[in-house]
C-alpha positions in Angstrom: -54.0 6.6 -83.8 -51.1 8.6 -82.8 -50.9 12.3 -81.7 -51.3 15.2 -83.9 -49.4 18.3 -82.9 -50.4 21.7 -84.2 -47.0 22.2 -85.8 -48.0 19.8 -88.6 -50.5 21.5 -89.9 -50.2 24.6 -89.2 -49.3 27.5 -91.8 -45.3 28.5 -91.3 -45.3 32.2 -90.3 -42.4 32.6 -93.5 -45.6 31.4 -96.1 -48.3 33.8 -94.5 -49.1 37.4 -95.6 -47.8 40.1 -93.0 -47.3 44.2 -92.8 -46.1 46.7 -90.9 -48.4 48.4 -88.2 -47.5 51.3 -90.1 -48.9 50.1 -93.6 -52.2 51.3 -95.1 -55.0 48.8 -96.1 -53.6 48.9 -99.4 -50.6 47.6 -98.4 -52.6 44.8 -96.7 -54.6 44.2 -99.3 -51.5 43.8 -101.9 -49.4 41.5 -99.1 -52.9 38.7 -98.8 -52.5 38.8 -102.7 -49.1 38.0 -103.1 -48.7 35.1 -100.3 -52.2 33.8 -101.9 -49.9 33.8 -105.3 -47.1 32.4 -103.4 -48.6 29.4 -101.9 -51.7 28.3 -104.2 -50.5 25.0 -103.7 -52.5 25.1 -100.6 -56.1 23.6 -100.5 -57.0 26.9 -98.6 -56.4 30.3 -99.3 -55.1 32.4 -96.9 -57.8 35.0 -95.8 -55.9 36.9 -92.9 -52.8 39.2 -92.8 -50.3 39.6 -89.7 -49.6 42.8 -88.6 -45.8 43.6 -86.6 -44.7 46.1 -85.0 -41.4 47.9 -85.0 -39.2 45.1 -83.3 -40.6 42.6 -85.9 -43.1 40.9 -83.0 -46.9 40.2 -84.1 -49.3 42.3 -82.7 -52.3 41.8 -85.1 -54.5 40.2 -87.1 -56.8 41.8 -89.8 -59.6 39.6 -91.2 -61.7 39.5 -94.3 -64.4 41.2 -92.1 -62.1 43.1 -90.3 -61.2 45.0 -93.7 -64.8 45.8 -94.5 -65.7 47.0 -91.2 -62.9 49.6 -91.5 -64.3 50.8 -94.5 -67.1 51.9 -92.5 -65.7 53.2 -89.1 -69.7 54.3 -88.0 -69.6 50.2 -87.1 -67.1 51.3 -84.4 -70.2 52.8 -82.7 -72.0 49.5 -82.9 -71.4 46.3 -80.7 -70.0 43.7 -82.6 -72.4 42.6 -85.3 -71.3 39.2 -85.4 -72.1 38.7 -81.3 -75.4 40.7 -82.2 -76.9 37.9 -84.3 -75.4 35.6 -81.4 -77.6 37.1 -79.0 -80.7 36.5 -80.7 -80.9 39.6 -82.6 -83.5 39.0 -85.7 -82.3 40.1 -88.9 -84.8 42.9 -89.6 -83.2 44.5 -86.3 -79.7 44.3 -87.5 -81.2 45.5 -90.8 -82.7 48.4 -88.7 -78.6 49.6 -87.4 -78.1 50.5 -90.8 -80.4 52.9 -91.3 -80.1 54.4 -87.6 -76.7 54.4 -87.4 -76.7 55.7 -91.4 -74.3 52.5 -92.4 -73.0 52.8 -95.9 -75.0 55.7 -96.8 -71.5 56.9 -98.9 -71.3 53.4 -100.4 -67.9 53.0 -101.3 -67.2 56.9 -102.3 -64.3 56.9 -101.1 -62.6 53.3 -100.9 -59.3 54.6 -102.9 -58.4 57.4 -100.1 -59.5 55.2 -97.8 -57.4 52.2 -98.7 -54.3 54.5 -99.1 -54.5 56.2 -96.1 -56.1 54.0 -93.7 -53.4 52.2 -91.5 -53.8 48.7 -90.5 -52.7 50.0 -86.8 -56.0 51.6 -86.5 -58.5 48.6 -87.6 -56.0 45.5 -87.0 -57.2 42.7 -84.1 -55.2 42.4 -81.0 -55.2 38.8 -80.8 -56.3 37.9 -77.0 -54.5 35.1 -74.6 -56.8 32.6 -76.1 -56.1 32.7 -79.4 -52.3 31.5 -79.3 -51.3 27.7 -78.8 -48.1 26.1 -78.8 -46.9 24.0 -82.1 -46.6 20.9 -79.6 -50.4 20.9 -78.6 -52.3 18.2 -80.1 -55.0 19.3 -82.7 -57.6 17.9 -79.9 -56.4 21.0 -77.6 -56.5 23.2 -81.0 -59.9 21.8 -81.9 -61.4 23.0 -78.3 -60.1 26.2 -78.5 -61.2 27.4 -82.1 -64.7 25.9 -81.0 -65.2 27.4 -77.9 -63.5 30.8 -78.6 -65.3 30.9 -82.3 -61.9 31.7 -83.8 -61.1 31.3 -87.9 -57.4 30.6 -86.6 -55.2 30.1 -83.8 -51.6 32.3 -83.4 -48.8 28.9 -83.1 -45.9 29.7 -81.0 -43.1 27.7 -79.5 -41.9 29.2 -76.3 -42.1 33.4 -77.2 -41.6 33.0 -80.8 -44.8 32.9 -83.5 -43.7 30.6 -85.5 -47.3 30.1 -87.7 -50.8 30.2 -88.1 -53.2 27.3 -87.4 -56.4 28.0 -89.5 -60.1 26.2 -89.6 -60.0 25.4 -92.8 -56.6 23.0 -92.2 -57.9 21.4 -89.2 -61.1 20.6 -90.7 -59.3 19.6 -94.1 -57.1 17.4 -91.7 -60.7 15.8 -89.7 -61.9 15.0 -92.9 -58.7 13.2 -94.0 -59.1 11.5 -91.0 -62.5 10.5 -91.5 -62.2 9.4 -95.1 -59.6 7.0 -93.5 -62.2 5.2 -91.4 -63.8 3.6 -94.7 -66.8 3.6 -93.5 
């Protein structure tokens, strides 16, 4: 079977939602609609938005979760909940953090102000060494690095430049492509 290479599958970065670091959650919100929109044609929405900076270079990456957890900036004072359940944590403790740590006790009072106001700078993901790969790695290299970093996606570059997005939900639509090939 020949060689994958990340670059065909990945999501161009001209098809995937982006903002400003200076942009408000709004603004984030509104730029994940229209590239959804844009590109429906895909068998996966996108769920993430890029963040730039001033001399147009990625410096971010806001998630789904990301967006809730800056809703709720007491989750700042909290290690990572996601690593907490990793750990072993039971679910009545992490149940516990939201009463000691009085988690959503405003539920959603103030979402509006805090969707125009909020800016993506302050809650956006730096993405760390391991989460970029270049578009001429073969999806077995890709594969390996979402699994062992737990990563939803992958930053594509070719040399310096970003030139996409490799997600999952494509790899694992392109696995199953490959295993429905097999005929088993």
């Amino acid at each position: 079977m020949k060689t994958i290479k990340v670059k065909e599958i990945m999501v161009p970065l001209a098809e995937y939602a982006t903002v400003s670091e200076e942009a408000t959650l709004f603004d984030a919100i509104i730029a994940l609609e229209e590239a959804q929109a844009k590109h429906f044609n895909s068998p996966y929405s996108h769920k993430a938005i890029l963040v730039f900076n001033r001399e147009n270079k990625i410096v971010g990456k806001i998630g789904q979760i990301d967006v809730l957890r800056a809703l709720e900036p007491k989750y700042g004072k909290i290690i990572d909940s996601g690593a907490l359940s990793r750990f072993g944590y039971t679910a009545q403790f992490l149940k516990s953090l939201v009463d000691q740590y009085q988690l959503w006790d405003k539920p959603l009072n103030d979402i509006c102000k805090k969707a125009g106001t909020l800016k993506v700078s302050s809650f956006m993901v730096k993405p760390a060494e391991g989460e970029y790969i270049s578009e001429n790695s073969s999806i077995d290299e890709a594969i390996h690095m979402i699994v062992m970093g737990n990563h939803q996606s992958l930053i594509v570059k070719n040399e310096n430049e970003i030139t996409g997005i490799l997600r999952l939900s494509d790899l694992f639509h392109k696995i199953s492509e490959i295993i429905k090939i097999c005929g088993l």
